[in-house]
RODO-2510 file (C-alpha; in nm, 4 decimals, decimal comma):
residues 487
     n   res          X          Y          Z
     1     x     0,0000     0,0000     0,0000
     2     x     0,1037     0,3578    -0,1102
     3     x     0,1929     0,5791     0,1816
     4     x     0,1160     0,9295     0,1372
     5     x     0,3877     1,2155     0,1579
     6     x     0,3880     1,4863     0,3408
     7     x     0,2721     1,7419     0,0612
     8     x    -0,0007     1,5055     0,0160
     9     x    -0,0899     1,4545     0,3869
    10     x    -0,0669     1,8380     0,4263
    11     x    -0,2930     1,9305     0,1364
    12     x    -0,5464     1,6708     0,2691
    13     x    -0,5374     1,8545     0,6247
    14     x    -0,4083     2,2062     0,5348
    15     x    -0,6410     2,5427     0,5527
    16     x    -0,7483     2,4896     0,1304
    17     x    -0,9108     2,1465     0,2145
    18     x    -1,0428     2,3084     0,5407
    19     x    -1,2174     2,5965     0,2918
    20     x    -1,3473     2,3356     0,0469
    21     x    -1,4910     2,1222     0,2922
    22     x    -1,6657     2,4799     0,4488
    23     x    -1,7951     2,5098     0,0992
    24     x    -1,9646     2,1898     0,0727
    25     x    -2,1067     2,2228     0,4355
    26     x    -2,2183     2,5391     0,3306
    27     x    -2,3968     2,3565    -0,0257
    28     x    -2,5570     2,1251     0,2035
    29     x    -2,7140     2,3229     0,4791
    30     x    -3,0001     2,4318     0,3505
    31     x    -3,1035     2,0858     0,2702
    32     x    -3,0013     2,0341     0,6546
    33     x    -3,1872     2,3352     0,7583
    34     x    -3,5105     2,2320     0,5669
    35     x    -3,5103     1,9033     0,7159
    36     x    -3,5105     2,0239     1,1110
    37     x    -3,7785     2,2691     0,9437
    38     x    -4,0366     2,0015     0,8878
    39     x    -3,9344     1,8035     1,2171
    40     x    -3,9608     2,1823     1,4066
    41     x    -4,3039     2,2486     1,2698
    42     x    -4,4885     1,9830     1,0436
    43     x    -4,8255     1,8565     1,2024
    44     x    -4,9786     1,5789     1,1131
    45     x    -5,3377     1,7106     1,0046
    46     x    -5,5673     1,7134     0,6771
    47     x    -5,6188     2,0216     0,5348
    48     x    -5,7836     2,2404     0,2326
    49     x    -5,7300     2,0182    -0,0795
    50     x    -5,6334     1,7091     0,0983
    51     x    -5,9886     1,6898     0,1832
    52     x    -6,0744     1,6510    -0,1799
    53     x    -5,8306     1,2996    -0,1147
    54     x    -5,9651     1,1318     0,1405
    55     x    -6,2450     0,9717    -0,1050
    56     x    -5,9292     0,7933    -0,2836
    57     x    -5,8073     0,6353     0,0296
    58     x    -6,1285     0,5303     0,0936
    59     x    -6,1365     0,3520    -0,2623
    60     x    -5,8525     0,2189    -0,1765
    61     x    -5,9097     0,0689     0,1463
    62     x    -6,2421    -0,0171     0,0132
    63     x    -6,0658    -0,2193    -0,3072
    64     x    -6,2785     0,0027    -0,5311
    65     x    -5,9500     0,2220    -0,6913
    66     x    -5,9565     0,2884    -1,0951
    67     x    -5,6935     0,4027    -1,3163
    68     x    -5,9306     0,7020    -1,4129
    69     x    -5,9514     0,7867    -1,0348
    70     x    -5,6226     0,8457    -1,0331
    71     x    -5,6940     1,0484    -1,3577
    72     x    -5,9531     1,2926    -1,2311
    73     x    -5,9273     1,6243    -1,2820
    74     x    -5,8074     1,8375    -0,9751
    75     x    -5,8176     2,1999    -1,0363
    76     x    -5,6316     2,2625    -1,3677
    77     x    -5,4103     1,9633    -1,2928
    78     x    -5,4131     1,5715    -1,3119
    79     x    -5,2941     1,4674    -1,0767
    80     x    -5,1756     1,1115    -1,1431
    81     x    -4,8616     1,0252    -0,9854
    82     x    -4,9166     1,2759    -0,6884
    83     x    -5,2173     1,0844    -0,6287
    84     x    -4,9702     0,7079    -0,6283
    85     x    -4,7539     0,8758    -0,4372
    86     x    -4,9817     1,0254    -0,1479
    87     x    -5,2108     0,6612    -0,1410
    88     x    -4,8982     0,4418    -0,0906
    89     x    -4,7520     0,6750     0,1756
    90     x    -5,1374     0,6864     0,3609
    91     x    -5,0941     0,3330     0,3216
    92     x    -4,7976     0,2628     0,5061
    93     x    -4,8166     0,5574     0,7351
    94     x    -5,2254     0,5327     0,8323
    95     x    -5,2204     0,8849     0,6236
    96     x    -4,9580     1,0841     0,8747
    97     x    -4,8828     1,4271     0,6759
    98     x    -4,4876     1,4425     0,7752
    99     x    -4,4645     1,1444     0,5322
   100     x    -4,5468     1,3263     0,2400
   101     x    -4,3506     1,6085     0,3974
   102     x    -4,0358     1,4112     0,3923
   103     x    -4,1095     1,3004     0,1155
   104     x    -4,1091     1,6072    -0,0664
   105     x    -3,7895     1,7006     0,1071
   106     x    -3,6136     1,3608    -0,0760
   107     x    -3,7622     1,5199    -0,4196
   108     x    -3,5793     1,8578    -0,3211
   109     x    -3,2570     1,6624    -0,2281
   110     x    -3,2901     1,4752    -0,6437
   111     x    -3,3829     1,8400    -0,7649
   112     x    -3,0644     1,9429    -0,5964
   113     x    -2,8778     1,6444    -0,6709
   114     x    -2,9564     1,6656    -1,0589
   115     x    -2,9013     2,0048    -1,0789
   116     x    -2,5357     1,9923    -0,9188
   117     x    -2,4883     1,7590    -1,1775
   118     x    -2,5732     1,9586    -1,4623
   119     x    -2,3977     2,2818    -1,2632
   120     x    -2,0682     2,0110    -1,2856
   121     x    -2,0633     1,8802    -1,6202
   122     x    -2,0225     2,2477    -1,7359
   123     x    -1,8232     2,4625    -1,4289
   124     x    -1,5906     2,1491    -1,2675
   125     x    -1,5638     2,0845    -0,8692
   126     x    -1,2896     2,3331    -0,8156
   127     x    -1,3216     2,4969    -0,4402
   128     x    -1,4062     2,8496    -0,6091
   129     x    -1,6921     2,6922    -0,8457
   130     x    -1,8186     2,4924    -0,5250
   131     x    -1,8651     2,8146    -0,3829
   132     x    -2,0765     3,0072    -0,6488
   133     x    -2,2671     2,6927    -0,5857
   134     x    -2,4095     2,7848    -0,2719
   135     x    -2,6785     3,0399    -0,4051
   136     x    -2,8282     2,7778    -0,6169
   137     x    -2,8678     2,5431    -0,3306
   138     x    -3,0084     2,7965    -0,1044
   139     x    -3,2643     2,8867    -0,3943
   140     x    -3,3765     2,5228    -0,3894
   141     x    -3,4624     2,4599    -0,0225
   142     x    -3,5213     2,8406     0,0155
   143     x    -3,7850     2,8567     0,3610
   144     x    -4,0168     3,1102     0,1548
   145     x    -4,1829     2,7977     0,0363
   146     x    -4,2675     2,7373     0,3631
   147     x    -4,6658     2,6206     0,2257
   148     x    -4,4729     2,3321     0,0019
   149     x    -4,2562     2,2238     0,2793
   150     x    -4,5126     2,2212     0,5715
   151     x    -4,8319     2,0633     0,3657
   152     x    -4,7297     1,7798     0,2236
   153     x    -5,0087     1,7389    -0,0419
   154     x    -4,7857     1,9932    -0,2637
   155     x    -4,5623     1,6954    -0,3186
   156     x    -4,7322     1,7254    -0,6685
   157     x    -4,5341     2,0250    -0,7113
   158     x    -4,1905     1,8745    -0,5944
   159     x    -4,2896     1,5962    -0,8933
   160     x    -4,3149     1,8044    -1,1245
   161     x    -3,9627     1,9880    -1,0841
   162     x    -3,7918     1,6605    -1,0452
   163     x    -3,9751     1,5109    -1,3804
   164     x    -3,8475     1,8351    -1,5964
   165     x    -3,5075     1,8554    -1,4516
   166     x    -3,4373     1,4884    -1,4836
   167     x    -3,5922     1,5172    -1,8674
   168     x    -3,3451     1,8299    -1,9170
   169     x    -3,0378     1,6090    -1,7438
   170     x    -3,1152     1,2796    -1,9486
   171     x    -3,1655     1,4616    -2,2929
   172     x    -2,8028     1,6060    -2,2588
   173     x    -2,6825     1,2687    -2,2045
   174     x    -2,8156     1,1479    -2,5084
   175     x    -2,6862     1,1864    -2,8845
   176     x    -2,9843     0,9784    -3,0207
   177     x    -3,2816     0,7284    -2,9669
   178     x    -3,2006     0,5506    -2,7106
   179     x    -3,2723     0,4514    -2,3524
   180     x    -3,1671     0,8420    -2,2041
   181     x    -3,3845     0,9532    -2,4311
   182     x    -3,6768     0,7530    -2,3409
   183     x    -3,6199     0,8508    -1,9580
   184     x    -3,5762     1,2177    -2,0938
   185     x    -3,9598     1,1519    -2,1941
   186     x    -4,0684     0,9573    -1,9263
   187     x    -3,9425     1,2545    -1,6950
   188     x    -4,1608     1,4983    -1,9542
   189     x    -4,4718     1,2443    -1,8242
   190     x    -4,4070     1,2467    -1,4817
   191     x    -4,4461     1,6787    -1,4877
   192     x    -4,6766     1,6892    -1,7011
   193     x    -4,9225     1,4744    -1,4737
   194     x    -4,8206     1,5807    -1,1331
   195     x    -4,8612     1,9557    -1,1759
   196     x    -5,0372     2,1153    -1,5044
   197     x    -4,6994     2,3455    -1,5214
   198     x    -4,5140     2,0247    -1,6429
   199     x    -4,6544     2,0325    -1,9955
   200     x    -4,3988     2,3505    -2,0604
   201     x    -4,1379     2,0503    -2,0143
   202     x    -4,2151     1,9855    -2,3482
   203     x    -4,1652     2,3248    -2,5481
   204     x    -3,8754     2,3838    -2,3193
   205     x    -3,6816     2,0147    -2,3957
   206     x    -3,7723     2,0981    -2,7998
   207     x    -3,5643     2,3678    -2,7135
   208     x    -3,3046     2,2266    -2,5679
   209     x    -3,2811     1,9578    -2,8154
   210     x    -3,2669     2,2165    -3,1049
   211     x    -3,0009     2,4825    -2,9511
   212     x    -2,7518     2,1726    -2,8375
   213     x    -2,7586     2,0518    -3,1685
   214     x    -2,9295     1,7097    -3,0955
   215     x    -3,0415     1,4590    -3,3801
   216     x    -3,3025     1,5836    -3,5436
   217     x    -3,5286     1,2692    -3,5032
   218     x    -3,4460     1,3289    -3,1465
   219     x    -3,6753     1,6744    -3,2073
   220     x    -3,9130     1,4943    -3,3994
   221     x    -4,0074     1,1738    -3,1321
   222     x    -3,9852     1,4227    -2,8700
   223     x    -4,2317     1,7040    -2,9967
   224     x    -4,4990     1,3835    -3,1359
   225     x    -4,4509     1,2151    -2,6935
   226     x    -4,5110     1,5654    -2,6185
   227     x    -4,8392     1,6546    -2,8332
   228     x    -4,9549     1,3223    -2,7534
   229     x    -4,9309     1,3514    -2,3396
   230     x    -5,1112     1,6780    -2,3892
   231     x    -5,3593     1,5355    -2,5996
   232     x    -5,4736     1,2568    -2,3268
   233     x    -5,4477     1,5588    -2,0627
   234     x    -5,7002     1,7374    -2,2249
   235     x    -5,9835     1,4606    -2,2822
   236     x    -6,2580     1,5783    -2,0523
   237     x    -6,1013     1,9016    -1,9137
   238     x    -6,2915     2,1386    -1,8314
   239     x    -6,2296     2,5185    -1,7200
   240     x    -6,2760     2,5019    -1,3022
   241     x    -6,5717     2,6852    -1,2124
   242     x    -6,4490     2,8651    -0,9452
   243     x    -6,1539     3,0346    -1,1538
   244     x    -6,1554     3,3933    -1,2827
   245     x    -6,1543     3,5228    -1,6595
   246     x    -5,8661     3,4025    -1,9130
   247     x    -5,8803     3,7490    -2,0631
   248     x    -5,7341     3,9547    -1,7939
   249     x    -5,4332     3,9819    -1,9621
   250     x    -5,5956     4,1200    -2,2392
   251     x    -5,8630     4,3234    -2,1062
   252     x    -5,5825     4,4753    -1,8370
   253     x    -5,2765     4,4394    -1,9976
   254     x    -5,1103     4,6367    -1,7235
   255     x    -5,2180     4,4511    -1,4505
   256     x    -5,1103     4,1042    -1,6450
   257     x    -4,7422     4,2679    -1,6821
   258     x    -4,7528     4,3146    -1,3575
   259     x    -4,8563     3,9774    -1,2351
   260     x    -4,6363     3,8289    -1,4980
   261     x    -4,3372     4,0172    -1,3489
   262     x    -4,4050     3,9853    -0,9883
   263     x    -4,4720     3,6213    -1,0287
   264     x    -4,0707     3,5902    -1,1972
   265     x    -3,9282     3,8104    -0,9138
   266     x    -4,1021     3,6233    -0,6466
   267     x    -3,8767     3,4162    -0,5097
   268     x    -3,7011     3,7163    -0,3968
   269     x    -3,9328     3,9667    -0,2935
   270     x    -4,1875     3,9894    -0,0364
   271     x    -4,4081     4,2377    -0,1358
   272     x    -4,5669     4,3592    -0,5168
   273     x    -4,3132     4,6609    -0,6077
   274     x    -4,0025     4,4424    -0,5041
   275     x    -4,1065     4,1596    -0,6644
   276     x    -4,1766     4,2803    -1,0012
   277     x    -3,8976     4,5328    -0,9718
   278     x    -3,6416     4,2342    -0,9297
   279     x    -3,8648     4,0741    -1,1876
   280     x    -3,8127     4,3827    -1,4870
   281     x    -3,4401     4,3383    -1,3793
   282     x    -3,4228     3,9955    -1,4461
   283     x    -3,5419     4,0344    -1,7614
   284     x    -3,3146     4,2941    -1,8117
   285     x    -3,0486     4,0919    -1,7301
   286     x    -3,1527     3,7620    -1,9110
   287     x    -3,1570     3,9917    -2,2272
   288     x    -2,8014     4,1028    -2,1622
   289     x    -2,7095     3,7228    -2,1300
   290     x    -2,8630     3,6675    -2,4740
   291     x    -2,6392     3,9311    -2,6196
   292     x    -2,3293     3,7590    -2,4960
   293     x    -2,4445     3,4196    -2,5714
   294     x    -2,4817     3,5030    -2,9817
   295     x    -2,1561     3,7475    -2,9238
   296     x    -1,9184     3,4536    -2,8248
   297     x    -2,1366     3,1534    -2,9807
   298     x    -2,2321     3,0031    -2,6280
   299     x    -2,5711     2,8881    -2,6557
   300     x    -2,4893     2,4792    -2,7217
   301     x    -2,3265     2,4073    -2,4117
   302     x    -2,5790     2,6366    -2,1864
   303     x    -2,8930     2,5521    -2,3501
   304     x    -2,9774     2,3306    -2,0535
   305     x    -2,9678     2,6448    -1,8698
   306     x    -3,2183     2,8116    -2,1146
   307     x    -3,4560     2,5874    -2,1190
   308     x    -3,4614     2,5839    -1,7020
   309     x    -3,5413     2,9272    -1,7794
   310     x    -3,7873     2,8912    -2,0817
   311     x    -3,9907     2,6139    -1,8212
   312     x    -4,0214     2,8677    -1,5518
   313     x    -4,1535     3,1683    -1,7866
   314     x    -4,3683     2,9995    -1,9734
   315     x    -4,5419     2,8728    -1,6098
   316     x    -4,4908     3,2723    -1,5292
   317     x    -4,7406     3,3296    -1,8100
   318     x    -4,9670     3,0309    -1,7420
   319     x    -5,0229     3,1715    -1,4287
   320     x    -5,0662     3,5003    -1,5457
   321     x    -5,3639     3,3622    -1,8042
   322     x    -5,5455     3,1559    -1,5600
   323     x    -5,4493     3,2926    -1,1765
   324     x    -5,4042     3,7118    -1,2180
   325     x    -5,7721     3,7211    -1,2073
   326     x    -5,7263     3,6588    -0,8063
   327     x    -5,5830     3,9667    -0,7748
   328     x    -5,2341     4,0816    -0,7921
   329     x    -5,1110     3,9485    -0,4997
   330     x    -5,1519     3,5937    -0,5369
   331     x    -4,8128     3,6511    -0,8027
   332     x    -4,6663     3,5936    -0,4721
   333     x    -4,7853     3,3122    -0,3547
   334     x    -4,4905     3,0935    -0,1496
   335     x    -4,6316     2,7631    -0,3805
   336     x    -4,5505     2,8646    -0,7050
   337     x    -4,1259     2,9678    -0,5688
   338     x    -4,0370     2,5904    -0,6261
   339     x    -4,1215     2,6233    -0,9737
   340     x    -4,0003     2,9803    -1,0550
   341     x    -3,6777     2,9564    -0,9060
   342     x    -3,5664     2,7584    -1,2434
   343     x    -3,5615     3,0698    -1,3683
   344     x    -3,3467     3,2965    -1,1237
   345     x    -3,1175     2,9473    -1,1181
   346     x    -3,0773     2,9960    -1,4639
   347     x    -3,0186     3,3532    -1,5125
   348     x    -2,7643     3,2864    -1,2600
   349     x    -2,5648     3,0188    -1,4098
   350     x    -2,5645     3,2118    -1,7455
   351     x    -2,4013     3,5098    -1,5599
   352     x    -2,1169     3,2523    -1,4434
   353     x    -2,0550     3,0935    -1,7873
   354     x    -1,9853     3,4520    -1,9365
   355     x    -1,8232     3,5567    -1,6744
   356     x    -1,5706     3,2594    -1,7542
   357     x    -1,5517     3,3167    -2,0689
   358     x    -1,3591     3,6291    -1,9970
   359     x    -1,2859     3,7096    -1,6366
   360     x    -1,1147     4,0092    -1,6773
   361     x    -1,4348     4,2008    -1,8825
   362     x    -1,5633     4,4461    -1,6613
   363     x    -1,9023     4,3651    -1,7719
   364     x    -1,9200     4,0359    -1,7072
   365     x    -1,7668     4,1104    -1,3770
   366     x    -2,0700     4,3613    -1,3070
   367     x    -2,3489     4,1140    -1,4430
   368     x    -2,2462     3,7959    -1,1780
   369     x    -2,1914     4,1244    -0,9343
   370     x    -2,5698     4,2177    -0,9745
   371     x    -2,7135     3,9080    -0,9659
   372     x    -2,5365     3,8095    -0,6794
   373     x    -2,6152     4,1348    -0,5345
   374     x    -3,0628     4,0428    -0,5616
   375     x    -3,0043     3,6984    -0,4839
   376     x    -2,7984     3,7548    -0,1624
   377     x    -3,0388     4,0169    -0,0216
   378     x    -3,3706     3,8388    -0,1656
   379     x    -3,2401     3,5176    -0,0615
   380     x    -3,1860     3,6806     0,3156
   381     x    -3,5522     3,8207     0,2897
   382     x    -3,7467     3,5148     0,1966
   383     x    -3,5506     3,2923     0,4776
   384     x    -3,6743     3,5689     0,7389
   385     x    -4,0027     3,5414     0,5797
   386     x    -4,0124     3,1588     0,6359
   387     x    -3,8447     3,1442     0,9884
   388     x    -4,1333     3,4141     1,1101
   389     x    -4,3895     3,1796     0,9054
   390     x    -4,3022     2,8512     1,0268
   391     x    -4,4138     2,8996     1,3825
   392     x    -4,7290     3,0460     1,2633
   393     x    -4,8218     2,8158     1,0452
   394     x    -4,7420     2,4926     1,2846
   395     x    -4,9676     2,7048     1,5815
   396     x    -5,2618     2,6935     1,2992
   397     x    -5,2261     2,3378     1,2069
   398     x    -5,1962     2,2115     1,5758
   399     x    -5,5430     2,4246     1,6521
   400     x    -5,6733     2,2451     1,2883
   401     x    -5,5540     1,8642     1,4240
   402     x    -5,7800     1,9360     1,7428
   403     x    -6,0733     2,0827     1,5506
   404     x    -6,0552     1,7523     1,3631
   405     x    -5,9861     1,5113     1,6372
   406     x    -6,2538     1,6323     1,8048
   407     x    -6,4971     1,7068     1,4949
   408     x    -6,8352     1,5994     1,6496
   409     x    -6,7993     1,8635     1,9018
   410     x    -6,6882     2,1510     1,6999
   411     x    -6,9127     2,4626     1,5172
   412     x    -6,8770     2,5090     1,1602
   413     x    -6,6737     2,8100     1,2436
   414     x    -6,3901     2,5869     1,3408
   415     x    -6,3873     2,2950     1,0406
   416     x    -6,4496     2,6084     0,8331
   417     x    -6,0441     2,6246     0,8907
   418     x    -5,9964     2,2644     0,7623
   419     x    -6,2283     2,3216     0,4962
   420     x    -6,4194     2,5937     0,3471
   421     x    -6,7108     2,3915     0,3585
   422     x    -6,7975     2,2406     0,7021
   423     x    -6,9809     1,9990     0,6073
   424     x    -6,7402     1,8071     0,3823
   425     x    -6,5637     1,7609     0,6779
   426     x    -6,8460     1,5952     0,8607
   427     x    -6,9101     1,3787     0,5764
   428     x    -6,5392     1,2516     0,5578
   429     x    -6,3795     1,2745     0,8978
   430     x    -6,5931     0,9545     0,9572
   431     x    -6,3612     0,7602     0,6706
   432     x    -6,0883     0,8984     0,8784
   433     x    -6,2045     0,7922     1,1788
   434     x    -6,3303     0,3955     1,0562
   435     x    -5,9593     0,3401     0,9449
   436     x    -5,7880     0,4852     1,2077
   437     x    -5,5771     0,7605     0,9789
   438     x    -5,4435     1,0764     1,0414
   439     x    -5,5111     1,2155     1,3776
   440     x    -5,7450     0,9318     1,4310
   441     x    -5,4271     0,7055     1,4230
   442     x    -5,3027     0,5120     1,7341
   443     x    -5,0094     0,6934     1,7504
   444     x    -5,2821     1,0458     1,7419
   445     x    -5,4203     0,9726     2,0866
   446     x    -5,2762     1,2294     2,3116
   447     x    -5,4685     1,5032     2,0728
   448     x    -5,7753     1,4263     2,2949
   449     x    -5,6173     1,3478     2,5871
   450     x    -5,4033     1,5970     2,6861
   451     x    -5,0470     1,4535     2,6511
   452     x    -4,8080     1,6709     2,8929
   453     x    -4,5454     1,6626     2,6314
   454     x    -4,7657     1,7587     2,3225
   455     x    -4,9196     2,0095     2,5204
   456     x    -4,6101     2,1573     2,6308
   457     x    -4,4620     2,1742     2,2490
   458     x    -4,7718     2,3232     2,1414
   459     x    -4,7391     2,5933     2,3877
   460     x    -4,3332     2,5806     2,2779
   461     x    -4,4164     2,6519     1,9313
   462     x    -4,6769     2,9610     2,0199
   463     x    -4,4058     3,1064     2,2265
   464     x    -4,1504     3,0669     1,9496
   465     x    -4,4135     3,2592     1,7306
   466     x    -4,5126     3,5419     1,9204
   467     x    -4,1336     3,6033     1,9939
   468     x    -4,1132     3,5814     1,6080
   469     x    -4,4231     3,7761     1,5302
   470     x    -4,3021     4,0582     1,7847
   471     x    -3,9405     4,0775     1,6534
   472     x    -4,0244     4,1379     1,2786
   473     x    -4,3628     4,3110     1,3260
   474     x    -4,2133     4,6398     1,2634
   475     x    -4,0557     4,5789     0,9441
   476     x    -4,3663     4,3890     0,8227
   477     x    -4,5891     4,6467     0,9166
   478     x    -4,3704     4,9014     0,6992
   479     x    -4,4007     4,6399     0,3876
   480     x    -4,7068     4,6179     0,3879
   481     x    -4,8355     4,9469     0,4408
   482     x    -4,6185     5,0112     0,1016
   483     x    -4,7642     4,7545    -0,1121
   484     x    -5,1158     4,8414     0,0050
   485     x    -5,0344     5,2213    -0,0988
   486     x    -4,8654     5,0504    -0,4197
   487     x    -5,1781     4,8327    -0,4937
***
């Protein structure tokens, strides 16, 4: 056996493998930070649209499960493999929420695993490289998502990231028809029927296909799988009834640019005049980008990058067709930040890649230096905004788990929080309640009876959110007195 030498031993022990391994602690603790997230304030309780579930676990518990179940319209989505997904954890976990919590969390590890590996195939592992990593991973598991992390029935968002990414990923690996390819598509499937978002994986991998230069039967399969899943989608769709007018965006073109903009700066503003401020700046900058991509002939090696970007506007717009009805504000909304993050991820990436084309260029130097600049502050912003929102939210799920433990008793004031209509949840807390799921488990018990130690975290977490409430009150009062002037 080789014995090290001393250069060798020192460079495995000296202060530039003590900054690398920083780096990558610094990569992975947001992932590490999400995870004591959930365990710090998930609650194991059905809520909202996971009411509109419990009729599938009964099928299934009842042996009386279809494929077109599975199918069923949900909203704008179909939500087939969400729907696999949530029945086999209910199954093996008598329906307990932090499941599909967790389990989301594994999908943002693969989204963060797969898009390391794309970041690597073009930038390398060097130290410095690891370290201009570190935005991207703290864009992934960013805490202003806090509504996808702490429900777990937006899994079905998490699925649909994964399936694009991994279709992106496994078209640059392949050259022709081949088994990549057909797990590029199968990837295209699995977004497209998780979360109605995932049919722009298809426009966006045609893309991709076309700027790296792919086989043009490669184009061809691709764009036929594509019109085809989209096809099926659309047998039996209808509009939801309860949505607002497609032709806002026409009718108030203003207020659509706005929405469209606010929805892409999102992820890094709080409020409606920051958001779509960082939004018009992104677009400033991605324009910019496109300049020096044509100027030094860069576009085959980044067009992975491009289409992360082209996925995430054309959801931008999707939601600005069928959501900006709801009002400006629901741009913001913490769900859609898992989803149009591709895009800031991207913008990002493409500022690295030109600024290594010429390090020295001034401009280049000022583009990463700008985009670093929003991310770093926005980034800063949204984790405040989730830390303050985490307490909160686990206070108003623990009151939700006792409404519905103790359902028979309640008024319709109270399982109006579980569910806008009270008596759905009359009608299907008994399903609940015959199989022993959710807070109706075994393991649920001490809900009703008044468990020292559940009692005492409960009053824990209220403490931990009035402290929060009371520390950034001021500075939330001041935001939103400016985007109610603004509005």
């Amino acid at each position: 056996m080789r014995i090290p030498t001393r250069s060798e031993q020192a460079n495995a022990f000296g202060p530039s493998a003590f900054k690398r391994w920083l780096v990558i602690l610094l990569i992975l603790s947001p992932a590490i930070l999400e995870a004591f997230y959930i365990r710090s304030f998930g609650v194991n309780v059905v809520s909202w649209d996971q009411w509109d579930f419990v009729p599938f676990i009964e099928k299934l518990f009842s042996n009386n499960l279809s494929v077109y179940d599975l199918f069923q319209q949900h909203n704008e989505h179909r939500l087939f493999f969400p729907r696999i997904v949530m029945l086999i954890l209910a199954y093996i976990s008598s329906y307990n929420n932090l499941y599909e919590m967790y389990f989301s969390w594994t999908l943002a590890l693969l989204i963060f695993a797969v898009v390391f590996l794309a970041y690597k195939s073009g930038f390398g592992t060097s130290t410095k490289m690891l370290m201009a990593f570190i935005p991207i991973s703290f864009m992934i598991f960013d805490l202003k998502q806090f509504g996808n992390i702490l429900w777990g029935f937006q899994l079905q968002i998490y699925l649909c990231v994964i399936g694009f990414v991994s279709s992106i990923y496994m078209l640059d690996k392949s050259n022709k028809l081949d088994a990549n390819f057909l797990l590029a598509a199968g990837g295209g499937v699995l977004a497209s029927y998780s979360f109605v978002n995932g049919l722009a994986a298809w426009p966006s991998g045609l893309i991709f296909i076309l700027l790296s230069g792919k086989d043009k039967r490669m184009a061809v399969v691709w764009s036929f799988i594509g019109l085809l899943t989209t096809a099926i989608y659309f047998i039996h769709w209808t509009k939801p009834a309860g949505n607002p007018s497609t032709f806002l965006i026409i009718e108030h073109p203003i207020k659509g640019l706005l929405y469209f903009t606010s929805n892409i700066g999102s992820p890094l503003g709080l409020i409606i005049p920051v958001a779509a401020g960082i939004g018009i700046a992104l677009i400033i900058i991605l324009l910019i980008e496109l300049t020096f991509l044509i100027k030094y002939g860069l576009w085959k090696e980044n067009a992975k990058w491009l289409s992360f970007i082209l996925f995430s506007l054309i959801s931008s717009f999707g939601m600005t067709v069928f959501r900006a009805g709801f009002g400006i504000q629901q741009a913001l909304t913490p769900r859609y930040i898992t989803i149009t993050s591709l895009a800031i991820i991207g913008i990002y990436v493409l500022a690295l890649a030109i600024y290594n084309k010429d390090r020295q260029n001034k401009m280049h130097r000022l583009l990463v230096g700008v985009i670093l600049f929003i991310l770093i502050l926005g980034l800063m912003v949204g984790y405040l905004y989730g830390l303050e929102e985490g307490p909160s939210f686990c206070v108003s799920r623990m009151e939700e788990a006792y409404y519905l433990k103790t359902y028979k008793l309640q008024a319709d004031d109270n399982l109006a929080r579980l569910y806008p209509i009270p008596e759905v949840v009359r009608e299907r807390a008994p399903i609940l309640e015959k199989y022993k799921l959710n807070v109706f488990s075994d393991g649920s018990e001490s809900l009703l009876k008044g468990n020292n130690s559940l009692d005492a975290n409960y009053y824990n977490i209220r403490n931990i959110n009035n402290c929060t409430q009371s520390y950034v009150s001021k500075y939330r009062t001041i935001l939103r007195g400016i985007n109610k002037k603004y509005m």
